[in-house]
mmCIF file of the N, C-alpha and C atoms, coordinates in Angstrom:
data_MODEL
# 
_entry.id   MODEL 
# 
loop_
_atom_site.group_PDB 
_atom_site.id 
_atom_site.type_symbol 
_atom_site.label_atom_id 
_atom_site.label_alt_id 
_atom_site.label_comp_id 
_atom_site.label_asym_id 
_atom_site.label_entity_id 
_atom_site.label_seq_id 
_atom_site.pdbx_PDB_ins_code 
_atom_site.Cartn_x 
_atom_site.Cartn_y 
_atom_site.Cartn_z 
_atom_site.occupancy 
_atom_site.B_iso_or_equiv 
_atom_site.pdbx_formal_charge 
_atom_site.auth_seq_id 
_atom_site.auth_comp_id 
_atom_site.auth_asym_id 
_atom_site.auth_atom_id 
_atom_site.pdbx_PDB_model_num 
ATOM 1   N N  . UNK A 1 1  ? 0.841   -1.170  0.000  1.00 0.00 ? 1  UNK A N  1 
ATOM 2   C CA . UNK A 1 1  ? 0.000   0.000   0.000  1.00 0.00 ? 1  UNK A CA 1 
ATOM 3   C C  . UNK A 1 1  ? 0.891   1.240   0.000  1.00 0.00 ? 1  UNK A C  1 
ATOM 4   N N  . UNK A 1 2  ? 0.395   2.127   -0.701 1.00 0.00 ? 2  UNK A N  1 
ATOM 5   C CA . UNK A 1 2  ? 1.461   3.511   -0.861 1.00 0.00 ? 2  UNK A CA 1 
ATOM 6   C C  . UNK A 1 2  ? 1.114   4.040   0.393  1.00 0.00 ? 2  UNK A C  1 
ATOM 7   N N  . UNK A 1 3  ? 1.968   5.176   0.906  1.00 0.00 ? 3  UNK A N  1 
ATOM 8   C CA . UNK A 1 3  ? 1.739   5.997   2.476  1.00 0.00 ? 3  UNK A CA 1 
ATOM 9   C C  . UNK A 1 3  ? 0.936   7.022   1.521  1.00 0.00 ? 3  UNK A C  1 
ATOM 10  N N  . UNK A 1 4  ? 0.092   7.167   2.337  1.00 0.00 ? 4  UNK A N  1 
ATOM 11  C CA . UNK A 1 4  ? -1.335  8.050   2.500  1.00 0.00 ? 4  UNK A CA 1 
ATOM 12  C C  . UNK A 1 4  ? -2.486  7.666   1.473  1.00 0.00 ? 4  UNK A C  1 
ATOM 13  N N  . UNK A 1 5  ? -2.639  6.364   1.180  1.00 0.00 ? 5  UNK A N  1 
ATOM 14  C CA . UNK A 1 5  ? -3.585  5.326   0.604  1.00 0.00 ? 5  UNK A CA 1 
ATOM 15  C C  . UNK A 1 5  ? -4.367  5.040   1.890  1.00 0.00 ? 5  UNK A C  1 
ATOM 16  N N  . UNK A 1 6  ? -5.637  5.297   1.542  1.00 0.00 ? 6  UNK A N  1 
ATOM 17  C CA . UNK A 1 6  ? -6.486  4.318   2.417  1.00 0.00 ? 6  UNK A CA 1 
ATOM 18  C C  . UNK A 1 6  ? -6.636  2.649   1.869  1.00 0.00 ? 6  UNK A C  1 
ATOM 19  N N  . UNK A 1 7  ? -6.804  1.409   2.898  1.00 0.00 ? 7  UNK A N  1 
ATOM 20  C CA . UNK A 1 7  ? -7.270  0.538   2.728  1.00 0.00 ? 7  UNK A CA 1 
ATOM 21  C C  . UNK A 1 7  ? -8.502  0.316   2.518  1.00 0.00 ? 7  UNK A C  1 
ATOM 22  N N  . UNK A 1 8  ? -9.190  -0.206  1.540  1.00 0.00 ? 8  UNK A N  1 
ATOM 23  C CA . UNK A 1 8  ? -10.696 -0.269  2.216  1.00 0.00 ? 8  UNK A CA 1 
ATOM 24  C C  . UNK A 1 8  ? -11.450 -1.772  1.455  1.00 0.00 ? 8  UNK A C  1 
ATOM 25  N N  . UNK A 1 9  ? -11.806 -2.508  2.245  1.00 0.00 ? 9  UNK A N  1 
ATOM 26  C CA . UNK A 1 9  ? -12.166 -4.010  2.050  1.00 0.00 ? 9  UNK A CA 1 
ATOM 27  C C  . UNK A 1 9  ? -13.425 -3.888  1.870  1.00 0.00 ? 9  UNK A C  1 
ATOM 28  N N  . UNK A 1 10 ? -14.282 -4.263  1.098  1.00 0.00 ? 10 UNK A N  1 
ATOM 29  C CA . UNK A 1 10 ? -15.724 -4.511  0.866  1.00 0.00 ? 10 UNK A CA 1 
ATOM 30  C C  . UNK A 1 10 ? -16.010 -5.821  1.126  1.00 0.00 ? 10 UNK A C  1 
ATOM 31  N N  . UNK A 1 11 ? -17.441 -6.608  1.919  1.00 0.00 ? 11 UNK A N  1 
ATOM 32  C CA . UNK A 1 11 ? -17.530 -7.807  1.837  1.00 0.00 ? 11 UNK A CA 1 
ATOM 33  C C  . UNK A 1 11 ? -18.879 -7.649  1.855  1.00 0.00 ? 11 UNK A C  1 
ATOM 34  N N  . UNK A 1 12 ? -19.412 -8.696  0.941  1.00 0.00 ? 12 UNK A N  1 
ATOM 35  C CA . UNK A 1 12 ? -20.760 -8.580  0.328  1.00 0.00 ? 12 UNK A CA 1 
ATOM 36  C C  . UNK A 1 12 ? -21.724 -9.124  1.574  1.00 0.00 ? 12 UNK A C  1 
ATOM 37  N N  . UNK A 1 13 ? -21.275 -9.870  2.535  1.00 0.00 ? 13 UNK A N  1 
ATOM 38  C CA . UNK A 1 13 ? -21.993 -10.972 3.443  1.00 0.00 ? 13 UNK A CA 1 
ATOM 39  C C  . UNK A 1 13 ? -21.868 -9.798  4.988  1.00 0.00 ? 13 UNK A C  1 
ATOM 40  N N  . UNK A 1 14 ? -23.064 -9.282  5.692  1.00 0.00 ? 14 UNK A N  1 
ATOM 41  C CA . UNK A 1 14 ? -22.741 -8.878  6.894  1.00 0.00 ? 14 UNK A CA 1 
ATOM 42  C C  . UNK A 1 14 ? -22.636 -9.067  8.083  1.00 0.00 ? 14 UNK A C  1 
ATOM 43  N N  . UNK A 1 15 ? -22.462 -10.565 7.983  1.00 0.00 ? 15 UNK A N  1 
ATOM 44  C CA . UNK A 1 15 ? -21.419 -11.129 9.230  1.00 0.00 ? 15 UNK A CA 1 
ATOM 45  C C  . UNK A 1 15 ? -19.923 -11.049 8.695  1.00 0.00 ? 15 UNK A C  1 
ATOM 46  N N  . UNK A 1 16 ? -18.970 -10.938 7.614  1.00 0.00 ? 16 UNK A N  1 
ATOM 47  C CA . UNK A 1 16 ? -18.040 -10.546 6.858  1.00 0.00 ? 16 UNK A CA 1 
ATOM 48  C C  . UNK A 1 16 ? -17.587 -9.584  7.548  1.00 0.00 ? 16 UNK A C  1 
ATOM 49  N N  . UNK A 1 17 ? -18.354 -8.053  7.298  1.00 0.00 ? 17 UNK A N  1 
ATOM 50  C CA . UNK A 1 17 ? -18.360 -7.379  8.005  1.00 0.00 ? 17 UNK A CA 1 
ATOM 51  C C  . UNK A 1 17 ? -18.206 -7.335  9.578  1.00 0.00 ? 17 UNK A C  1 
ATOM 52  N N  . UNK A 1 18 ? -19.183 -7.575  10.088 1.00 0.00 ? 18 UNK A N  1 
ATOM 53  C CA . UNK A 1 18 ? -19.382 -7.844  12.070 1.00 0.00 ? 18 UNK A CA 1 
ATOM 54  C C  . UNK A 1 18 ? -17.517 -8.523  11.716 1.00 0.00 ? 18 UNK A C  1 
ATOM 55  N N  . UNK A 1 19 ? -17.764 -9.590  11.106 1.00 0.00 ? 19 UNK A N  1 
ATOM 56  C CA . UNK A 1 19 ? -15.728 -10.231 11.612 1.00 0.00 ? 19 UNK A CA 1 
ATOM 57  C C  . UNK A 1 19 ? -14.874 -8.915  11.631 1.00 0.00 ? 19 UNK A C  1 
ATOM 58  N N  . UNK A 1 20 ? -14.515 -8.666  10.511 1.00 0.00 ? 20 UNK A N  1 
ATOM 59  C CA . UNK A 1 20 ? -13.680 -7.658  9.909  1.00 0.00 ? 20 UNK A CA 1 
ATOM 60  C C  . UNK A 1 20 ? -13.587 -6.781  11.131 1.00 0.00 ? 20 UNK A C  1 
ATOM 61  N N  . UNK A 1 21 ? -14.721 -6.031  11.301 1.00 0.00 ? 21 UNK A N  1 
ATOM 62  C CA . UNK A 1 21 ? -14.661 -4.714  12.402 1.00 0.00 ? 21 UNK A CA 1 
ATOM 63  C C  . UNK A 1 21 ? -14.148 -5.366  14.056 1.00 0.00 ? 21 UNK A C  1 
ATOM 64  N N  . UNK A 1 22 ? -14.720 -6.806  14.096 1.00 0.00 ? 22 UNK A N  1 
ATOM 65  C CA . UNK A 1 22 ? -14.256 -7.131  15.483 1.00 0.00 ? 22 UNK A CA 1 
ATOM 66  C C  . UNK A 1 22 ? -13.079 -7.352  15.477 1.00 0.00 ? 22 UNK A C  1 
ATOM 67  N N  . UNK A 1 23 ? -12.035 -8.237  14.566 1.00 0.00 ? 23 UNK A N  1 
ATOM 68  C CA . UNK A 1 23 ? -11.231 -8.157  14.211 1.00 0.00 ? 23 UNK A CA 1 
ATOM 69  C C  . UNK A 1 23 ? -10.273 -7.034  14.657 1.00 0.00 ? 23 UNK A C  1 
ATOM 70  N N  . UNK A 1 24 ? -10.527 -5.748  14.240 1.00 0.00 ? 24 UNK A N  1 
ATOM 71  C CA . UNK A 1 24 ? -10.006 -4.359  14.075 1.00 0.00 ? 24 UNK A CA 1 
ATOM 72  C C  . UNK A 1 24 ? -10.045 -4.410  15.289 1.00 0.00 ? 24 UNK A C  1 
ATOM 73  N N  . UNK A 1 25 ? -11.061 -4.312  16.346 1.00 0.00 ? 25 UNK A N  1 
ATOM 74  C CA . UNK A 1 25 ? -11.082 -3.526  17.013 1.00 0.00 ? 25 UNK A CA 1 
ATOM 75  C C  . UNK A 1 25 ? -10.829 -4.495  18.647 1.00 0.00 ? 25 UNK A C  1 
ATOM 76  N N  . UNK A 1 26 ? -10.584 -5.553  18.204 1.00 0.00 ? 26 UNK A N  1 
ATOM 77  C CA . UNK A 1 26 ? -9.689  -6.627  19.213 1.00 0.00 ? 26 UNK A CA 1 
ATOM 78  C C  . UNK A 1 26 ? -8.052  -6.927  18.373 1.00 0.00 ? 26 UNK A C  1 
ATOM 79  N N  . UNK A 1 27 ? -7.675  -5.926  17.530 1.00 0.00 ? 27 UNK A N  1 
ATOM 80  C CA . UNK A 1 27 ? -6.139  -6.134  17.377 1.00 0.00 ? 27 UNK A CA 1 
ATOM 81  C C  . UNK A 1 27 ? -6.137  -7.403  16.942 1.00 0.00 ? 27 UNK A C  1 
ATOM 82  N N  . UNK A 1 28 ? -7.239  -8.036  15.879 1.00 0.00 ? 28 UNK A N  1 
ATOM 83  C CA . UNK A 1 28 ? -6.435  -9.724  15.879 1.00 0.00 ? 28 UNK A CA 1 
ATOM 84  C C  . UNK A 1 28 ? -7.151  -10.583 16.619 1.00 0.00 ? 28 UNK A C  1 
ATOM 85  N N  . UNK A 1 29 ? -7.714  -10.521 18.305 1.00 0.00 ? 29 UNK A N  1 
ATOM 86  C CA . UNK A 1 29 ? -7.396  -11.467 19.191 1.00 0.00 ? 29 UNK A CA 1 
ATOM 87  C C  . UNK A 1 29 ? -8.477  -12.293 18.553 1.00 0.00 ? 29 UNK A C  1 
ATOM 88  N N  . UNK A 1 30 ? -8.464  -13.951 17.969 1.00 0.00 ? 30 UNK A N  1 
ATOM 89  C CA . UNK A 1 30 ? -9.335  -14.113 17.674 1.00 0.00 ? 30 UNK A CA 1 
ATOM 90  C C  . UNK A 1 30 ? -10.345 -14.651 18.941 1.00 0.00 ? 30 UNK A C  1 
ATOM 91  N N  . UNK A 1 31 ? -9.714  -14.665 19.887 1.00 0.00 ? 31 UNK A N  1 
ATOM 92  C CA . UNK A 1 31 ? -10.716 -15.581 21.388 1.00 0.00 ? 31 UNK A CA 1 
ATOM 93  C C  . UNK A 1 31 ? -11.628 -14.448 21.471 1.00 0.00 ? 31 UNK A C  1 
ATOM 94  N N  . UNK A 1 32 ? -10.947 -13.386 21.624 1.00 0.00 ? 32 UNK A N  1 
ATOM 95  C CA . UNK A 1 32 ? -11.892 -12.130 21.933 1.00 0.00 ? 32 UNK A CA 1 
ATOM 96  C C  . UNK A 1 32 ? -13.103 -11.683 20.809 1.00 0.00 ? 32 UNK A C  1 
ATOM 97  N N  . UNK A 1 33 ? -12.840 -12.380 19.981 1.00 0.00 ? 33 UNK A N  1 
ATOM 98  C CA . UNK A 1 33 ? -14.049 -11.703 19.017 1.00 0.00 ? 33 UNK A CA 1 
ATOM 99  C C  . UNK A 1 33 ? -14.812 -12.996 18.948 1.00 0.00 ? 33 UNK A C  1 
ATOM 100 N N  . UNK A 1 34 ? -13.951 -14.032 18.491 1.00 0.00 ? 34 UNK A N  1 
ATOM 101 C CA . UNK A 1 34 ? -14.996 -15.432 18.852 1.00 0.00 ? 34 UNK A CA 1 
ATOM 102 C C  . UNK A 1 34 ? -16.206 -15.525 19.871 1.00 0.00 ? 34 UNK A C  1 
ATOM 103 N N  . UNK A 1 35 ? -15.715 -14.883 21.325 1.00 0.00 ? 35 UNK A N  1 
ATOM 104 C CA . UNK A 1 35 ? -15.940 -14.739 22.674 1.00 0.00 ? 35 UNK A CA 1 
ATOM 105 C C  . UNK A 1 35 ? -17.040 -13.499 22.587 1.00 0.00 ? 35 UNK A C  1 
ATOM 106 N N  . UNK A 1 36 ? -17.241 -12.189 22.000 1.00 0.00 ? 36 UNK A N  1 
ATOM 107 C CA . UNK A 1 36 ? -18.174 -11.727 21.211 1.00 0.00 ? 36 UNK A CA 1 
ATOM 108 C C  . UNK A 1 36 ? -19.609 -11.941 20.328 1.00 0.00 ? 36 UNK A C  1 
ATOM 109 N N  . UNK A 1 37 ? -18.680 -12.832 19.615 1.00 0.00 ? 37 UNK A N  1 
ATOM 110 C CA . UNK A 1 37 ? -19.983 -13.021 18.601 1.00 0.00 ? 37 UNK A CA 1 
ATOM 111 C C  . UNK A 1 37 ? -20.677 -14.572 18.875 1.00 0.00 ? 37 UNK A C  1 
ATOM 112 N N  . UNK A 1 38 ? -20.175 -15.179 20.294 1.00 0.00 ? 38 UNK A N  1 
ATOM 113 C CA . UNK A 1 38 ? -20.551 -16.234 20.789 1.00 0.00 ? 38 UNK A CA 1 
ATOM 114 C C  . UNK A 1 38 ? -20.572 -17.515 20.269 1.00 0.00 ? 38 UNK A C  1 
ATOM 115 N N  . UNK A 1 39 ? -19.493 -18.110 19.267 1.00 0.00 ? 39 UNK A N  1 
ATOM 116 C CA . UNK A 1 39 ? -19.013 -18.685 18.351 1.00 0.00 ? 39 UNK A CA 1 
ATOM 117 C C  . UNK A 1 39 ? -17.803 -19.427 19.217 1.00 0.00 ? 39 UNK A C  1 
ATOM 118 N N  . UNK A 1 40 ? -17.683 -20.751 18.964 1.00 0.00 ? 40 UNK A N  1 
ATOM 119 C CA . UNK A 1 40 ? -16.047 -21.165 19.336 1.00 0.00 ? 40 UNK A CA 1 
ATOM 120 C C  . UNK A 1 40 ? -15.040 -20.200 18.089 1.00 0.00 ? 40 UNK A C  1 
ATOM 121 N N  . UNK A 1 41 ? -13.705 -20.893 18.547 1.00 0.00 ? 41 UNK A N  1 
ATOM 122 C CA . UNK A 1 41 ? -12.650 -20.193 18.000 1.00 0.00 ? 41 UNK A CA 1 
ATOM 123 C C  . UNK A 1 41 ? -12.629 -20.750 16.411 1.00 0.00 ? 41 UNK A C  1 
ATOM 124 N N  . UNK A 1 42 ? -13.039 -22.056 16.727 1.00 0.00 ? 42 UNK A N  1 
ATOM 125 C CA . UNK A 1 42 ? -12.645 -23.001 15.443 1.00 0.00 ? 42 UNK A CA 1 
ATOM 126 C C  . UNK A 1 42 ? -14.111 -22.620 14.167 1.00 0.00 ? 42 UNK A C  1 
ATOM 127 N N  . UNK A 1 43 ? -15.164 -22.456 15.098 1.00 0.00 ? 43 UNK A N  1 
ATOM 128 C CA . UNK A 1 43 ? -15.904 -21.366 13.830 1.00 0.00 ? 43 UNK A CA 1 
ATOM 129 C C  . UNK A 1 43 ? -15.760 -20.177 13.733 1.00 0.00 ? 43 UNK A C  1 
ATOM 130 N N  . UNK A 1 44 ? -15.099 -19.391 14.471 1.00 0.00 ? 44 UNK A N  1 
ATOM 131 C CA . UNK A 1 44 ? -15.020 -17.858 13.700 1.00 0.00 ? 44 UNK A CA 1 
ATOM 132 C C  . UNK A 1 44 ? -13.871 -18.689 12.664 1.00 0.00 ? 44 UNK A C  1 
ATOM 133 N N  . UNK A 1 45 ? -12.576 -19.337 12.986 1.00 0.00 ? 45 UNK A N  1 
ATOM 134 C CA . UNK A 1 45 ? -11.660 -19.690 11.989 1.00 0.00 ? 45 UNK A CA 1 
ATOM 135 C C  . UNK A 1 45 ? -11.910 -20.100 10.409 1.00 0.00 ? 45 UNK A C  1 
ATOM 136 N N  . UNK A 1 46 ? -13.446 -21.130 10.726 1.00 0.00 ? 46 UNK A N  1 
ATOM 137 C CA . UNK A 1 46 ? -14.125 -21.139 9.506  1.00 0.00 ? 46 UNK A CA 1 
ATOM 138 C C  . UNK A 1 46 ? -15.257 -19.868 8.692  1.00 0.00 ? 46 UNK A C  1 
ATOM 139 N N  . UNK A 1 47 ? -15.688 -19.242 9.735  1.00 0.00 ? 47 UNK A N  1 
ATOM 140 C CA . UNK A 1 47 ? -16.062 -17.979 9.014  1.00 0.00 ? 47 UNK A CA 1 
ATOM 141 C C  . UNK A 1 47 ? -15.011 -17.004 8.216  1.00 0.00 ? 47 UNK A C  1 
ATOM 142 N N  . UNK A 1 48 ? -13.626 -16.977 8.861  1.00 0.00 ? 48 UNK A N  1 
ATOM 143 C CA . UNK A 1 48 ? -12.671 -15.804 8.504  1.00 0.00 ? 48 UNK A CA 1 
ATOM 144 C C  . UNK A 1 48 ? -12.058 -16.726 7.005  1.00 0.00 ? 48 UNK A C  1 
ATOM 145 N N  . UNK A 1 49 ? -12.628 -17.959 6.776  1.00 0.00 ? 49 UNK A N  1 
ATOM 146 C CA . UNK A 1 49 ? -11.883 -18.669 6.021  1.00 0.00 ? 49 UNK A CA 1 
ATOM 147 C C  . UNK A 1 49 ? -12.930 -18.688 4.662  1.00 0.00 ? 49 UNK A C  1 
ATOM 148 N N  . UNK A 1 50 ? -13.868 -18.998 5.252  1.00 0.00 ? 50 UNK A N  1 
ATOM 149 C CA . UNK A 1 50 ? -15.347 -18.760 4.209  1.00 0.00 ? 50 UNK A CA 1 
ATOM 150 C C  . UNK A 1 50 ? -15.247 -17.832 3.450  1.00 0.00 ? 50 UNK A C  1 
ATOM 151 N N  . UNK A 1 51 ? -15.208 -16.190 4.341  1.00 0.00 ? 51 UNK A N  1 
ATOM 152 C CA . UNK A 1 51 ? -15.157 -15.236 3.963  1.00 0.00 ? 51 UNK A CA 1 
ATOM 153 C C  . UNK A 1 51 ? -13.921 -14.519 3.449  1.00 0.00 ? 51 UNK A C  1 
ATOM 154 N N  . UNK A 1 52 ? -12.969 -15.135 3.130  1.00 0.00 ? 52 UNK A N  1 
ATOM 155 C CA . UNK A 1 52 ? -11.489 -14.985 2.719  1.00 0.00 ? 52 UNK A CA 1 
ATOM 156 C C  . UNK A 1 52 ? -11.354 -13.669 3.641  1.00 0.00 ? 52 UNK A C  1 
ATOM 157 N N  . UNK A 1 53 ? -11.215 -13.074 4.833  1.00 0.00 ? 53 UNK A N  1 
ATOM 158 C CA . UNK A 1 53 ? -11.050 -11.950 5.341  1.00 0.00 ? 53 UNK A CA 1 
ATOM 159 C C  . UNK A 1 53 ? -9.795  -11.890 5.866  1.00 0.00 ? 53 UNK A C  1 
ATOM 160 N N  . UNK A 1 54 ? -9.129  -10.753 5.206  1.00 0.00 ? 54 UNK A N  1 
ATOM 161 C CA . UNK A 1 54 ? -7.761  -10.675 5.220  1.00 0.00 ? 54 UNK A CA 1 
ATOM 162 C C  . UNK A 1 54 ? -6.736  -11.281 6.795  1.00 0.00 ? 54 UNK A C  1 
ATOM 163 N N  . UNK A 1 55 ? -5.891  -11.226 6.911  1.00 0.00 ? 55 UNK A N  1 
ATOM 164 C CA . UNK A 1 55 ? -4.870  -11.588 8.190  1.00 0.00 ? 55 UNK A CA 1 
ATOM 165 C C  . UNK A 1 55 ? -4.331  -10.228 8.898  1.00 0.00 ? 55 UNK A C  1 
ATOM 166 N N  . UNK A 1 56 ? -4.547  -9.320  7.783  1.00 0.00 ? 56 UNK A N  1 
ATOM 167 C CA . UNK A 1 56 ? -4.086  -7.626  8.712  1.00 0.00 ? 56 UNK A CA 1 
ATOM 168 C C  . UNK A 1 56 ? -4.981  -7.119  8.831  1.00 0.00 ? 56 UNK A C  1 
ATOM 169 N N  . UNK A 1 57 ? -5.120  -6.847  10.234 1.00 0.00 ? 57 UNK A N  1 
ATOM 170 C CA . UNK A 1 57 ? -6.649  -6.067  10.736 1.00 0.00 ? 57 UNK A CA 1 
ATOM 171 C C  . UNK A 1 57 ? -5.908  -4.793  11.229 1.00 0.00 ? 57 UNK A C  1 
ATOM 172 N N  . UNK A 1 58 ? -4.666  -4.233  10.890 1.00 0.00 ? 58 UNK A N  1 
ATOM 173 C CA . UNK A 1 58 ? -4.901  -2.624  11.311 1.00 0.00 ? 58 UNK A CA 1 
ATOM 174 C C  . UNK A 1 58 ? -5.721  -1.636  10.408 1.00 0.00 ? 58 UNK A C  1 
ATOM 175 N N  . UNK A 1 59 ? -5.862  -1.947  9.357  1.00 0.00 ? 59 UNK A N  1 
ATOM 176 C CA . UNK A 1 59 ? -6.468  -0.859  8.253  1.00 0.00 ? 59 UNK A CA 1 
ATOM 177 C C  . UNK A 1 59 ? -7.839  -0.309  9.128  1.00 0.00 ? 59 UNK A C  1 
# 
Protein backbone atom coordinates (compact mmCIF):
# COMPACT_ATOMS: atom_id res chain seq x y z
CA UNK A 1 0.00 0.00 0.00
CA UNK A 2 1.46 3.51 -0.86
CA UNK A 3 1.74 6.00 2.48
CA UNK A 4 -1.33 8.05 2.50
CA UNK A 5 -3.58 5.33 0.60
CA UNK A 6 -6.49 4.32 2.42
CA UNK A 7 -7.27 0.54 2.73
CA UNK A 8 -10.70 -0.27 2.22
CA UNK A 9 -12.17 -4.01 2.05
CA UNK A 10 -15.72 -4.51 0.87
CA UNK A 11 -17.53 -7.81 1.84
CA UNK A 12 -20.76 -8.58 0.33
CA UNK A 13 -21.99 -10.97 3.44
CA UNK A 14 -22.74 -8.88 6.89
CA UNK A 15 -21.42 -11.13 9.23
CA UNK A 16 -18.04 -10.55 6.86
CA UNK A 17 -18.36 -7.38 8.00
CA UNK A 18 -19.38 -7.84 12.07
CA UNK A 19 -15.73 -10.23 11.61
CA UNK A 20 -13.68 -7.66 9.91
CA UNK A 21 -14.66 -4.71 12.40
CA UNK A 22 -14.26 -7.13 15.48
CA UNK A 23 -11.23 -8.16 14.21
CA UNK A 24 -10.01 -4.36 14.07
CA UNK A 25 -11.08 -3.53 17.01
CA UNK A 26 -9.69 -6.63 19.21
CA UNK A 27 -6.14 -6.13 17.38
CA UNK A 28 -6.43 -9.72 15.88
CA UNK A 29 -7.40 -11.47 19.19
CA UNK A 30 -9.33 -14.11 17.67
CA UNK A 31 -10.72 -15.58 21.39
CA UNK A 32 -11.89 -12.13 21.93
CA UNK A 33 -14.05 -11.70 19.02
CA UNK A 34 -15.00 -15.43 18.85
CA UNK A 35 -15.94 -14.74 22.67
CA UNK A 36 -18.17 -11.73 21.21
CA UNK A 37 -19.98 -13.02 18.60
CA UNK A 38 -20.55 -16.23 20.79
CA UNK A 39 -19.01 -18.68 18.35
CA UNK A 40 -16.05 -21.16 19.34
CA UNK A 41 -12.65 -20.19 18.00
CA UNK A 42 -12.64 -23.00 15.44
CA UNK A 43 -15.90 -21.37 13.83
CA UNK A 44 -15.02 -17.86 13.70
CA UNK A 45 -11.66 -19.69 11.99
CA UNK A 46 -14.12 -21.14 9.51
CA UNK A 47 -16.06 -17.98 9.01
CA UNK A 48 -12.67 -15.80 8.50
CA UNK A 49 -11.88 -18.67 6.02
CA UNK A 50 -15.35 -18.76 4.21
CA UNK A 51 -15.16 -15.24 3.96
CA UNK A 52 -11.49 -14.98 2.72
CA UNK A 53 -11.05 -11.95 5.34
CA UNK A 54 -7.76 -10.68 5.22
CA UNK A 55 -4.87 -11.59 8.19
CA UNK A 56 -4.09 -7.63 8.71
CA UNK A 57 -6.65 -6.07 10.74
CA UNK A 58 -4.90 -2.62 11.31
CA UNK A 59 -6.47 -0.86 8.25
Amino acid sequence: MLPGTEHIVLYKDQKAVQIAELLRKYNGNREKVAAELGVSKTTLWRYIKKYGIAPDYSY
